[in-house]
C-alpha positions in Angstrom: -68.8 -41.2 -96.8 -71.6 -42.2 -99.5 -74.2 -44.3 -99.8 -75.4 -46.2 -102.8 -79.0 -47.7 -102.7 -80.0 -50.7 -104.9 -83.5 -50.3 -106.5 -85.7 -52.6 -109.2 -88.1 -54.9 -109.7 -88.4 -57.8 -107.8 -85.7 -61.1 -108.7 -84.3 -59.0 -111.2 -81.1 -59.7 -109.2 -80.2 -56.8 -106.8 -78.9 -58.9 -103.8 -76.8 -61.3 -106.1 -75.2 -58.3 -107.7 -74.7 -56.6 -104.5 -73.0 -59.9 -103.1 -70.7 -59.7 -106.7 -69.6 -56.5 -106.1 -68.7 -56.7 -102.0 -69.0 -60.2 -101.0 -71.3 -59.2 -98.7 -74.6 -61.2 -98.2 -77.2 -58.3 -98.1 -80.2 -61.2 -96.5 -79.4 -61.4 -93.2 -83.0 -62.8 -91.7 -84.1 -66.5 -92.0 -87.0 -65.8 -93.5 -85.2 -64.1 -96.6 -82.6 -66.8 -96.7 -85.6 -69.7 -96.8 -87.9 -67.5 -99.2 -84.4 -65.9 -101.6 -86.4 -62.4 -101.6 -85.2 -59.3 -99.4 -87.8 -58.4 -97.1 -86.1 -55.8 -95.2 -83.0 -53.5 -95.8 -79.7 -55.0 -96.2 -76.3 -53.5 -96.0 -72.9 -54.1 -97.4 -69.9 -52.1 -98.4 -67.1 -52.1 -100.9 -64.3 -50.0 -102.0 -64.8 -48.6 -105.3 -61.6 -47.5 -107.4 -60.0 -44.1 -107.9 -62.2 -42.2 -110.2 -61.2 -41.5 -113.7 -58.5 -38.8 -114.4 -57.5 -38.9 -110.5 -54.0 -38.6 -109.7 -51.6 -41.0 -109.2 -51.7 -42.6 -105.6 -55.7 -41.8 -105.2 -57.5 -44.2 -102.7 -60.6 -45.6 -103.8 -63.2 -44.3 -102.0 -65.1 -46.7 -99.4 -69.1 -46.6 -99.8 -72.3 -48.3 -98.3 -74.8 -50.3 -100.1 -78.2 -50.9 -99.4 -80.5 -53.2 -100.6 -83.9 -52.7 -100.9 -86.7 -55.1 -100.9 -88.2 -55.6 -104.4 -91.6 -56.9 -103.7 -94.7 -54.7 -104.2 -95.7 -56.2 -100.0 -92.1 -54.9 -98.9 -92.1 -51.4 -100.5 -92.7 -49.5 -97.2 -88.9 -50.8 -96.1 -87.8 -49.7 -99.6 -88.7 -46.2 -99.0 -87.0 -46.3 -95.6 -83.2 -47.3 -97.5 -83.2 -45.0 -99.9 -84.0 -41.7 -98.2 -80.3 -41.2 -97.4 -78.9 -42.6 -100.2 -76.5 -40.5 -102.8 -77.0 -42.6 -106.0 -79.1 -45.2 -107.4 -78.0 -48.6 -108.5 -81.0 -48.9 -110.4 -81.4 -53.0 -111.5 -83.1 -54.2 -114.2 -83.0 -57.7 -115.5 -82.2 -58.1 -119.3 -84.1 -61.3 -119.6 -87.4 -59.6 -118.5 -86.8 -55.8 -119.1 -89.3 -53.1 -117.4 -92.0 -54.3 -114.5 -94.1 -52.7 -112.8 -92.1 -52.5 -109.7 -89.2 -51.3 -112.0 -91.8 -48.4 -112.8 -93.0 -47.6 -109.3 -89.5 -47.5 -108.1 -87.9 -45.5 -110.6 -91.1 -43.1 -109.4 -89.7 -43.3 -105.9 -86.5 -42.3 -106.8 -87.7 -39.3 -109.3 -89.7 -38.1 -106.2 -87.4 -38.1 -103.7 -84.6 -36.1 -106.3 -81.9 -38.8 -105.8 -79.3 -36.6 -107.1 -77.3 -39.9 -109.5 -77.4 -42.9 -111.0 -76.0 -46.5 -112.6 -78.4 -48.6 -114.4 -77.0 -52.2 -114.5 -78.4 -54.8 -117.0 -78.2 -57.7 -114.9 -78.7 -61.5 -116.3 -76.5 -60.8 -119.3 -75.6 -64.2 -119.5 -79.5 -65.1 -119.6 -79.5 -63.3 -122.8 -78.1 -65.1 -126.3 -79.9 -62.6 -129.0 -78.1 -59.6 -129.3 -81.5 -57.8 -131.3 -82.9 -58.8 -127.5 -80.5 -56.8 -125.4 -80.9 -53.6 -127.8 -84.7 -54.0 -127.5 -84.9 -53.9 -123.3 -81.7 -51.0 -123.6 -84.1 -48.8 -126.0 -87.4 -49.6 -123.8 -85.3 -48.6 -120.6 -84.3 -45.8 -122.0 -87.2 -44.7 -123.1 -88.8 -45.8 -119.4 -85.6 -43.2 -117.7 -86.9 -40.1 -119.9 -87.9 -37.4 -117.8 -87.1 -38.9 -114.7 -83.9 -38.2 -112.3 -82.0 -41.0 -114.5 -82.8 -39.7 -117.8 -78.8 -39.5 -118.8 -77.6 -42.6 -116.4 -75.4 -44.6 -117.6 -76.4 -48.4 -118.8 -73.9 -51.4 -118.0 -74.7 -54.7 -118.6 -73.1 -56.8 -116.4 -73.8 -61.0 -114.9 -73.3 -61.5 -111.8 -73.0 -65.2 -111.9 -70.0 -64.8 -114.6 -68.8 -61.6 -113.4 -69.2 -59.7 -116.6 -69.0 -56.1 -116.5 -68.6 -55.9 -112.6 -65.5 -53.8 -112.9 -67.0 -51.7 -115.2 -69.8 -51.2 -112.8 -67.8 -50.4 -110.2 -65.8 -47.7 -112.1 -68.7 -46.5 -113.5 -69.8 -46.1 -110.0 -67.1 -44.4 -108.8 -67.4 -41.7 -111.6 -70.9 -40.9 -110.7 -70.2 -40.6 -107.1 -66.6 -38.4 -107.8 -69.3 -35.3 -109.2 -72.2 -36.1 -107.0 -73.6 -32.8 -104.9 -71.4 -33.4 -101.1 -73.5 -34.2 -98.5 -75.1 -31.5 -96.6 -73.4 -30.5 -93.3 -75.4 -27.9 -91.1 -73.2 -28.7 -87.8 -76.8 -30.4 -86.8 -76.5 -34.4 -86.9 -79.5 -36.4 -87.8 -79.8 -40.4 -87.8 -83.4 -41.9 -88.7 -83.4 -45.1 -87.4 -83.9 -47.9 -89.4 -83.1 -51.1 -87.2 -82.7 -51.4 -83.4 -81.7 -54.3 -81.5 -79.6 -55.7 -78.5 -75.7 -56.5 -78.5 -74.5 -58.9 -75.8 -72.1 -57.1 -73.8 -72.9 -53.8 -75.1 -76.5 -52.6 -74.6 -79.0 -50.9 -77.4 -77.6 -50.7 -80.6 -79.1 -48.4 -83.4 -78.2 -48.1 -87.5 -79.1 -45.7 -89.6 -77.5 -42.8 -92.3 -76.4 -39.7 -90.8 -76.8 -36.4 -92.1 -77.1 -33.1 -91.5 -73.6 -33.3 -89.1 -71.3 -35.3 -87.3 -71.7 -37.5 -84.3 -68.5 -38.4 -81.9 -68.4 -41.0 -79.6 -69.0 -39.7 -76.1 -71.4 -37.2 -77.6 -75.0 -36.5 -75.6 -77.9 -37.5 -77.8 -81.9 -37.1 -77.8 -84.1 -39.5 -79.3 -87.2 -37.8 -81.4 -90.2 -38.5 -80.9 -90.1 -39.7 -77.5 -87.4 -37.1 -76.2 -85.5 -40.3 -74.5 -82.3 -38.8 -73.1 -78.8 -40.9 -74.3 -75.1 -41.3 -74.9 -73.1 -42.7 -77.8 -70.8 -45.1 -76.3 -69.2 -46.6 -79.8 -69.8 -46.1 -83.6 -69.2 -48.5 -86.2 -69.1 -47.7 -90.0 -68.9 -51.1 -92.3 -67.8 -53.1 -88.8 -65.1 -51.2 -88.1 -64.8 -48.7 -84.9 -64.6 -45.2 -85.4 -64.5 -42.5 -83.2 -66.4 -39.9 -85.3 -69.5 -40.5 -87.8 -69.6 -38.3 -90.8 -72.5 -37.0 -93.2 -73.8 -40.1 -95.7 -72.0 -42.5 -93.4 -74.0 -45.7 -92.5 -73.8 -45.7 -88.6 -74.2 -48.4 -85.8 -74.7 -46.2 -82.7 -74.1 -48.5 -79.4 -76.6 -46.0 -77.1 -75.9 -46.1 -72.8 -79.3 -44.8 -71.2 -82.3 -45.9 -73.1 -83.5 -50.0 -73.8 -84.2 -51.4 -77.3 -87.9 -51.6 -76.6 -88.1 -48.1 -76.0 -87.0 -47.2 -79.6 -88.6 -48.6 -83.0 -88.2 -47.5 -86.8 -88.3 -44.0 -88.0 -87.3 -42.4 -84.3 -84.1 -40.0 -84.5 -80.9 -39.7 -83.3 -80.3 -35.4 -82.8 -79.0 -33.7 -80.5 -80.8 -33.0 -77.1 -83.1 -29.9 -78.6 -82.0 -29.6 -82.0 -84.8 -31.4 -83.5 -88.4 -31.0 -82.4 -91.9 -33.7 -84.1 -94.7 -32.4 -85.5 -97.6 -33.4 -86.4 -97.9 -30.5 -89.2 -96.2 -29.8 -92.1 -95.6 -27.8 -95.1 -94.6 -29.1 -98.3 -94.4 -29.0 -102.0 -95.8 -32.2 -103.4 -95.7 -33.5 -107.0 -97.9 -36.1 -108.4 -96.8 -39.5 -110.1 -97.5 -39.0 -113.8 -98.6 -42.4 -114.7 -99.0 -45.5 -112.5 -96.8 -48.3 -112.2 -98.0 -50.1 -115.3 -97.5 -47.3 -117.1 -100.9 -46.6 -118.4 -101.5 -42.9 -118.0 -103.3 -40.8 -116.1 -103.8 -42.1 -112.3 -106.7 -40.5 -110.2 -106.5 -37.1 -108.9 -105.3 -36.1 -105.5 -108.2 -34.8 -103.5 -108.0 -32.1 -101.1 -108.0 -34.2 -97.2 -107.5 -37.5 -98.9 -105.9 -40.1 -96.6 -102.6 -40.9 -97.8 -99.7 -43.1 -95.8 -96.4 -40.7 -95.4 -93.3 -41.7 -96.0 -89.5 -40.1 -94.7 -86.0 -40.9 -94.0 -87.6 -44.4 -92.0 -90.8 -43.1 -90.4 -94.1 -43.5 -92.0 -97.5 -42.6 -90.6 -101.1 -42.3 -92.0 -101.5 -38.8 -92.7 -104.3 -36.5 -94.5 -103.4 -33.8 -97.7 -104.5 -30.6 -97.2 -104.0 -28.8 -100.6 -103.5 -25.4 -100.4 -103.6 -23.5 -103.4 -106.0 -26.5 -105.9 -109.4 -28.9 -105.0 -107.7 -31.4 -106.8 -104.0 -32.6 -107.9 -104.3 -34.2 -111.2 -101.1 -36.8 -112.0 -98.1 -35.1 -112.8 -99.2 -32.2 -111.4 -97.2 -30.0 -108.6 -98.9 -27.7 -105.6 -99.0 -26.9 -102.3 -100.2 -28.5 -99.7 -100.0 -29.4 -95.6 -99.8 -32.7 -94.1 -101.8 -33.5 -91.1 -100.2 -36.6 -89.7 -101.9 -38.8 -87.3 -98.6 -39.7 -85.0 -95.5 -37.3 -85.0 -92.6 -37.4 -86.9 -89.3 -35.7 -86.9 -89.0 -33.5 -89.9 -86.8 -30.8 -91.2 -86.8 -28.2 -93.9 -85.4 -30.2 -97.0 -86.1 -33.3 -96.4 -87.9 -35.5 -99.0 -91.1 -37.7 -98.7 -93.6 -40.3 -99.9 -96.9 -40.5 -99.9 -99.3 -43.8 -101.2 -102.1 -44.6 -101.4 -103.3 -46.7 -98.2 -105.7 -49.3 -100.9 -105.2 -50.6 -102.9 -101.3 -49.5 -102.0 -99.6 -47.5 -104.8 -97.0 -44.8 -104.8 -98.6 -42.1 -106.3 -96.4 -38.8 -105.0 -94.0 -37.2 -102.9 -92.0 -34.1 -103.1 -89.9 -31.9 -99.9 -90.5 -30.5 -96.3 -90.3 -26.7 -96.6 -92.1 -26.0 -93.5 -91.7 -28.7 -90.4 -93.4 -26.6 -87.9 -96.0 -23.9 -89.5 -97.7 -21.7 -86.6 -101.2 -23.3 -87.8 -103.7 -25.1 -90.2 -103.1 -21.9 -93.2 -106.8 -21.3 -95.0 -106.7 -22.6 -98.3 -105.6 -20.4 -101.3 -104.1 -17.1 -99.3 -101.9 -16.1 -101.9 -99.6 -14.7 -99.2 -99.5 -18.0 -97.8 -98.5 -19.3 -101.3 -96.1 -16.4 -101.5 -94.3 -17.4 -98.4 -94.1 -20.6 -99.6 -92.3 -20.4 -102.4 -89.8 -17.8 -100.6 -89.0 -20.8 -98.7 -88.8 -23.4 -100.7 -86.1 -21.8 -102.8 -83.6 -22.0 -99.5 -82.3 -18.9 -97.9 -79.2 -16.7 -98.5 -76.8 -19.3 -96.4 -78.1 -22.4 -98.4 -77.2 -20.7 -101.5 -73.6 -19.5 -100.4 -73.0 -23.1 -98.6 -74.3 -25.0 -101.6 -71.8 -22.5 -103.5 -68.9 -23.2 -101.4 -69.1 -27.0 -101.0 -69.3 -27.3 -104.9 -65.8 -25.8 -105.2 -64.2 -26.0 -101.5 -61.3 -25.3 -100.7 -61.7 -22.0 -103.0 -61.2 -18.2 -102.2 -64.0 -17.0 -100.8 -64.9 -14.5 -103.2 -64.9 -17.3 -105.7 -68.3 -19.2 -103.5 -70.1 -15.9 -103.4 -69.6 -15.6 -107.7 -71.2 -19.1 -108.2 -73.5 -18.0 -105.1 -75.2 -15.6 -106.9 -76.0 -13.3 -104.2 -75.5 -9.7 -103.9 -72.4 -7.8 -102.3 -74.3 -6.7 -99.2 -76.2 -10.1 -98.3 -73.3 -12.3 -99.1 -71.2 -10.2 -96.5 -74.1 -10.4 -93.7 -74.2 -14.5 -94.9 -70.7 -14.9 -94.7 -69.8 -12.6 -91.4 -72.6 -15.2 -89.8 -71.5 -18.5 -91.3 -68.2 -18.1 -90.0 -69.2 -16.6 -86.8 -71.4 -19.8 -86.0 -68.2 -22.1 -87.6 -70.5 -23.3 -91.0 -68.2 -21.7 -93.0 -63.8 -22.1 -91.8 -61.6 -19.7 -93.3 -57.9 -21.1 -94.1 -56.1 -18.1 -93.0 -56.3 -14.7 -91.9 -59.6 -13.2 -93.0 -60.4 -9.7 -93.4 -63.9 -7.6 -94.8 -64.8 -7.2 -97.2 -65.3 -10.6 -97.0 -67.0 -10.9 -100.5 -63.8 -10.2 -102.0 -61.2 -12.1 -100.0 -58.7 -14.6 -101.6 -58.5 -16.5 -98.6 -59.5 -20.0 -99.6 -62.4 -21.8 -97.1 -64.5 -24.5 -96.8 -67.7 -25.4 -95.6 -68.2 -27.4 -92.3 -69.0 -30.3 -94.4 -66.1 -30.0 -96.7 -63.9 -30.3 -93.7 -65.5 -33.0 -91.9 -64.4 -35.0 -95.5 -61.5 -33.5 -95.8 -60.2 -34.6 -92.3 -61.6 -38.0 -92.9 -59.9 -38.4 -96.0 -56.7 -37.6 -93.8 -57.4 -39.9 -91.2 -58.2 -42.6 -93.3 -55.2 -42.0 -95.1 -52.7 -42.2 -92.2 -54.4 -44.8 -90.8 -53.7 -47.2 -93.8 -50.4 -45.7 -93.8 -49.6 -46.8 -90.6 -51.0 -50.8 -90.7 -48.4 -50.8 -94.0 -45.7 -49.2 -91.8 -46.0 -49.5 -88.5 -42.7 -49.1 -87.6 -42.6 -45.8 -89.5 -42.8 -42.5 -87.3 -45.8 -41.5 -89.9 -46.6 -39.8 -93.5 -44.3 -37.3 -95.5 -46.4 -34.3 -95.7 -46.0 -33.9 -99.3 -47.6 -37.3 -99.7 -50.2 -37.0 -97.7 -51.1 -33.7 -99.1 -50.2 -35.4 -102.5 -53.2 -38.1 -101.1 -55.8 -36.0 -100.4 -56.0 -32.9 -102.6 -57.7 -34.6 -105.8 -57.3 -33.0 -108.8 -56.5 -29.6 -107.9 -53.2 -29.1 -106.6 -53.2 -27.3 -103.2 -50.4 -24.8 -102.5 -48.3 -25.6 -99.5 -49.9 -22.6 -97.7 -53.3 -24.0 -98.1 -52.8 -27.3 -96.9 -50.3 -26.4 -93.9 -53.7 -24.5 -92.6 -55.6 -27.3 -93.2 -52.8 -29.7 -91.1 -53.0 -26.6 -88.3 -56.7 -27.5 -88.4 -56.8 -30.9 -88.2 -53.8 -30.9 -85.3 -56.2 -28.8 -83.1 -58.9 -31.0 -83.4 -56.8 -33.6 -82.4 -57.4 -35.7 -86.0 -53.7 -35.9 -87.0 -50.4 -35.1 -84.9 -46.8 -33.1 -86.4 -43.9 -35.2 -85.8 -40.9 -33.4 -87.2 -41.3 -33.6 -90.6 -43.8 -36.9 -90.3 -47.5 -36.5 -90.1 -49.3 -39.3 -88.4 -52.7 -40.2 -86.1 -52.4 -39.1 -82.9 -52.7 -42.5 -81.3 -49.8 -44.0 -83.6 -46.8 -45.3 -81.7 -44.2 -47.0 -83.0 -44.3 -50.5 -81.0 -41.9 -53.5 -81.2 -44.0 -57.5 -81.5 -41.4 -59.9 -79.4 -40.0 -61.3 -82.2 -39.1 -57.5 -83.5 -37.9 -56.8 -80.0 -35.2 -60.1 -79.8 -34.3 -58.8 -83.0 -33.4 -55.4 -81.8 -32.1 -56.3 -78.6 -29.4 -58.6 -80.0 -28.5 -55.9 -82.7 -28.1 -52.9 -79.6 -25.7 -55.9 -77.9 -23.6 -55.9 -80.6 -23.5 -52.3 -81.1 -22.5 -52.3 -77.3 -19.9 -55.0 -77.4 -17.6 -52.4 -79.7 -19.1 -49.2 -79.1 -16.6 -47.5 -81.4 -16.2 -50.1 -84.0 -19.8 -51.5 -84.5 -21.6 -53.2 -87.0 -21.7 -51.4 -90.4 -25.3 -50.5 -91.9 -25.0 -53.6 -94.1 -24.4 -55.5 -91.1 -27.3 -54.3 -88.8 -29.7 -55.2 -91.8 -28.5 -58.9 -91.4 -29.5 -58.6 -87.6 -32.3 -56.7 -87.6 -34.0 -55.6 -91.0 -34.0 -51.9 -92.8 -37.4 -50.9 -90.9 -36.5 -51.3 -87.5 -32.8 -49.6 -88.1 -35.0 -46.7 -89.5 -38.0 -47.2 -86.5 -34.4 -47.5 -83.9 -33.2 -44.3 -85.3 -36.3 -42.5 -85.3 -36.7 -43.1 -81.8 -33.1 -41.8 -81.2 -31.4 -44.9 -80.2 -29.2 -45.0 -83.3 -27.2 -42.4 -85.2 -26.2 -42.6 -88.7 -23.3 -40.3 -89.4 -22.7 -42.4 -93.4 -24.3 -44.3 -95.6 -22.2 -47.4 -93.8 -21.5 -45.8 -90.4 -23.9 -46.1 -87.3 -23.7 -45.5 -83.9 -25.4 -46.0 -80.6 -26.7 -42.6 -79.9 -25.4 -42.4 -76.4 -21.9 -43.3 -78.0 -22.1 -40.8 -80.6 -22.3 -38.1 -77.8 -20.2 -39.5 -75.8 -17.4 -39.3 -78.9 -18.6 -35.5 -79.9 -17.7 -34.5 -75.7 -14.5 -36.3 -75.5 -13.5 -34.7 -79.0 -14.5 -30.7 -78.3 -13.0 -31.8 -74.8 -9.6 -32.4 -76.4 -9.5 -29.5 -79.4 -10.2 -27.1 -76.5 -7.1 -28.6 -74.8 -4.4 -29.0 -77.9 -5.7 -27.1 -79.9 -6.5 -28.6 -82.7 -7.2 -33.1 -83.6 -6.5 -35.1 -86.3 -8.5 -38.3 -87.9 -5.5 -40.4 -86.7 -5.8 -38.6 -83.2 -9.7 -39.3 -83.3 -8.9 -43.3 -84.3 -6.2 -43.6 -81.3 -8.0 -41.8 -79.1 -10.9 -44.5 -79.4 -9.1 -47.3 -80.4 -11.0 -47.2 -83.8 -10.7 -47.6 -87.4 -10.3 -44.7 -90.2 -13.8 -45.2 -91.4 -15.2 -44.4 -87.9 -12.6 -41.3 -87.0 -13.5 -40.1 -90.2 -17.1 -40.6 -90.0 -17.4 -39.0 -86.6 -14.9 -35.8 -87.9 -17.4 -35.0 -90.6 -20.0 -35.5 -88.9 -18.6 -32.5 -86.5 -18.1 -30.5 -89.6 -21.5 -30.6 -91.2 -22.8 -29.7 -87.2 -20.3 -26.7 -87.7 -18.8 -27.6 -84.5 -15.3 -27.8 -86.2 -13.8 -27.2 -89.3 -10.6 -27.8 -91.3 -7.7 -27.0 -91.6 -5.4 -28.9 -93.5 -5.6 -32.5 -92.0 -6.5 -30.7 -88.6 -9.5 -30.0 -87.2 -10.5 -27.2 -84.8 -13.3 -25.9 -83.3 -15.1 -22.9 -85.2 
């Protein structure tokens, strides 16, 4: 599941667009409907279409939109949409071209590494001078150099004409089709960013997850505070679901804890996972220029008060730098945060800082350290040493980074791209799979470094089963009557570009039937809560077809026939269930019949001998076509063969 996060300068247009692209009004408080400006985060969805070059059949893939508040008084609720976001939709009005918030949040998102990007050109059809449109393209690009969305891609679009929406929306789906996954340590996260009260239901919480997966029923812990709770129900885009994935934008119905207890910036974890802190170690870069553009902003001082910003929390804080006296703009160092009330952090997350007044963005950079043993003395060189160590991510974030760019892939293909050595990507992997961050799709055997046996990461599966689910579930509100999937289409549904080898995904279906995410039926795949189920009218239908059929139990209706009664779907969903038999392309029979015919038959043979069609159509008072049906029928079965026009048993 990914999230897309609008940013730009004030009415340049971002919650017209994002009501053009989903239909989805992003304002949902009376004060932003009465004033037309988004004061806090909105949220909407759409379904973008299949990425370029995917195969044939490809479902679109479903996404989140946030909608941040433009206005230099509402940036605080900016930063709290677009810590969890996967890409930018980065707005811009043509009629006015680069602001100053257009600067500062562009800053925002170079800090904070958001790993893609769309620009769209909004109020196209504000714009009548072509020379004008090339001018704010060049300034914007030259405004995106050096930053995050240096190379993004520019699409003019209107919003009130629809021009260029479909592009935008393809363009979109491009991005996000080579985007980094979403990380997946097996340990859920959700900041909170709104909290309220659901008639009916109790305390209700939204958010991003990351980090892991959340199912409903699962214990939770809310940091700071330590409050003690259980999910009850999840909701992605209004819709229920039993299991929240990483990226996915969560509503979290909470049993055991009140709405006033919670507020912005708390975290959903599980009980002990995730500890606050008031202390942290981090490796901060300064804005280069301020938001007007003008170069060279005032230097960070060493203990300067700063307001923090991550995920949703924020809290005045003071910069300890570490290794400098002062941080000029553009410059990077080390430093430790000394925050006034604690926050829940981990090790690679991203933050904020501004300046409290006048308020300006003026750097941010990512949480190495969440919990160091103590204030360190400023420049220890093996304090800087151990620094850096960490911030370049340890032996398993390399491997898992590896893996999940390439998943499902031999494993000795993640520990090439890894980069590690032989003897610590054995150690790395022997652990990963050990503590389940790594599955293996098949028997596995050291050295592991050099194994063909294809894996993913924990995260890759999570999508991967998703993508299953969601596919079967669409599958069956098209066919309800249908038993379930082929499994050469689904697999044909969810293996992307590269084509999976039967092997590969039968483990993957082995998998996802032990988890209890899909269920084998024959040689049907399907969710394990699908039934077929008659509506009444489907029912009368069927009930007045089986009363025919047992009117003339050895002459019934032909196939053509039953379709007149009934329709083709619930002859199918009839024999499915076993009810029906069909020995031809014309012939049916009740099921109970059908046996009822094969005893009586063997019966005879093993008395004369040997039976004819004409004996078979006397015996049961029947026509050729059924005799002869029902004969062949017994031959294909191998319970008789033939012997001139006689049959007898074999």
């Amino acid at each position: 599941m990914r999230v897309i996060g609008t940013a730009g300068h004030v009415d340049h247009g971002k919650s017209t667009l994002v009501r053009a692209l989903t239909g989805i009004d992003p304002d949902r408080l009376r004060e932003e409907k009465e004033r037309e400006m988004t004061i806090d985060l909105g949220f909407a969805w759409l379904t973008l279409p299949p990425p370029q070059g995917a195969p044939a059949g490809t479902i679109g893939e479903s996404v989140g939109v946030i909608d941040v508040p433009g206005h230099i008084d509402f940036i605080k609720n900016m930063l709290a949409g677009v810590g969890g976001i996967d890409a930018a939709l980065f707005v811009v009005a043509a009629d006015e071209g680069v602001m100053p918030q257009t600067r500062e949040h562009l800053a925002i998102l170079d800090l904070i590494q958001v790993p893609a990007g769309v620009v769209a050109l909004t109020k196209t059809d504000a714009v009548t001078e072509e020379d004008w449109l090339e001018l704010v393209e060049a300034d914007l690009r030259e405004t995106l150099a050096g930053t995050c969305l240096a190379r993004a891609l520019i699409v003019p679009v209107s919003s009130r004409t629809g021009h260029g929406l479909n592009q935008l929306k393809q363009t979109l789906a491009d991005v996000l089709a080579v985007a980094p996954a979403r990380r997946d340590r097996g340990q859920p996260r959700l900041p909170v960013d709104r909290t309220f009260s659901v008639a009916g239901f109790g305390t209700v919480v939204t958010g991003t997850l990351s980090d892991g997966v959340f199912r409903v029923g699962d214990e939770v812990e809310i940091v700071p505070g330590g409050l003690k709770a259980r999910i009850r129900s999840l909701q992605t885009h209004k819709r229920a679901v039993e299991m929240g994935l990483p990226g996915s934008r969560l509503a979290i119905n909470l049993t055991g804890v009140h709405p006033d207890q919670l507020a912005r910036g708390m975290v959903v974890a599980r009980p002990g996972a995730l500890q606050p802190t008031l202390l942290a170690d981090v490796r901060l870069r300064l804005v280069a220029a301020d938001v007007k553009g003008e170069a060279g902003g005032a230097p960070l001082r060493h203990n300067q008060a700063v307001d923090f910003f991550s995920g949703a929390a924020e809290a005045p804080a003071r910069i300890r730098l570490l290794d400098a006296e002062t941080l000029p703009p553009g410059a990077t160092g080390w430093a430790q945060v000394r925050l006034e009330t604690p926050i829940a952090l981990a090790a690679g997350d991203r933050f904020i800082i501004r300046q409290p007044s006048p308020s300006l963005t003026i750097g941010g950079g990512q949480i190495v350290n969440p919990h160091p043993i103590r204030r360190w003395r400023r420049f220890q060189q093996d304090v800087i040493a151990q620094l850096e160590t960490l911030a370049h991510g340890t032996p398993t974030d390399l491997l898992l980074h590896a893996l999940a760019a390439v998943e499902p892939a031999p494993l000795k293909a993640a520990v090439e791209r890894s980069g590690l050595d032989a003897a610590t990507a054995e150690d790395v992997l022997a652990t990963a799979i050990a503590e389940g961050q790594v599955i293996p799709l098949g028997v596995v055997q050291p050295p592991l470094v050099k194994s063909n046996t294809p894996a993913v990461s924990l995260g890759g599966w999570h999508g991967l089963a998703a993508r299953m689910a969601d596919v079967l579930t669409e599958y069956h509100a098209a066919y309800p009557l249908r038993p379930g999937m082929a499994r050469e289409e689904l697999k044909s549904r969810v293996q992307g570009r590269e084509k999976w080898a039967a092997k590969l995904f039968n483990e993957l279906v082995a998998r996802g039937v032990a988890e209890e995410i899909l269920a084998e039926d024959g040689d049907f795949l399907r969710r394990p809560g699908h039934r077929i189920a008659f509506t009444a009218e489907q029912q009368a239908r069927v009930d007045a077809l089986l009363a025919a059929f047992r009117r003339q139990p050895f002459t019934p209706p032909s196939f053509a026939e039953s379709v007149a009664l009934a329709d083709a779907e619930l002859i199918s969903a009839l024999m499915y269930q076993g009810v029906l038999t069909r020995l031809t392309e014309d012939v049916l029979f009740l099921k109970e019949t059908c046996d009822a015919m094969i005893a009586r038959i063997v019966a005879f043979i093993k008395e004369h001998g040997s039976m004819t069609v004409a004996q078979v159509r006397d015996e049961f008072d029947t026509s050729r076509k059924y005799a002869l049906a029902i004969m062949e029928h017994l031959d294909e079965r191998r319970v008789t063969r033939r012997v001139g026009d006689e049959r007898v048993l074999r």
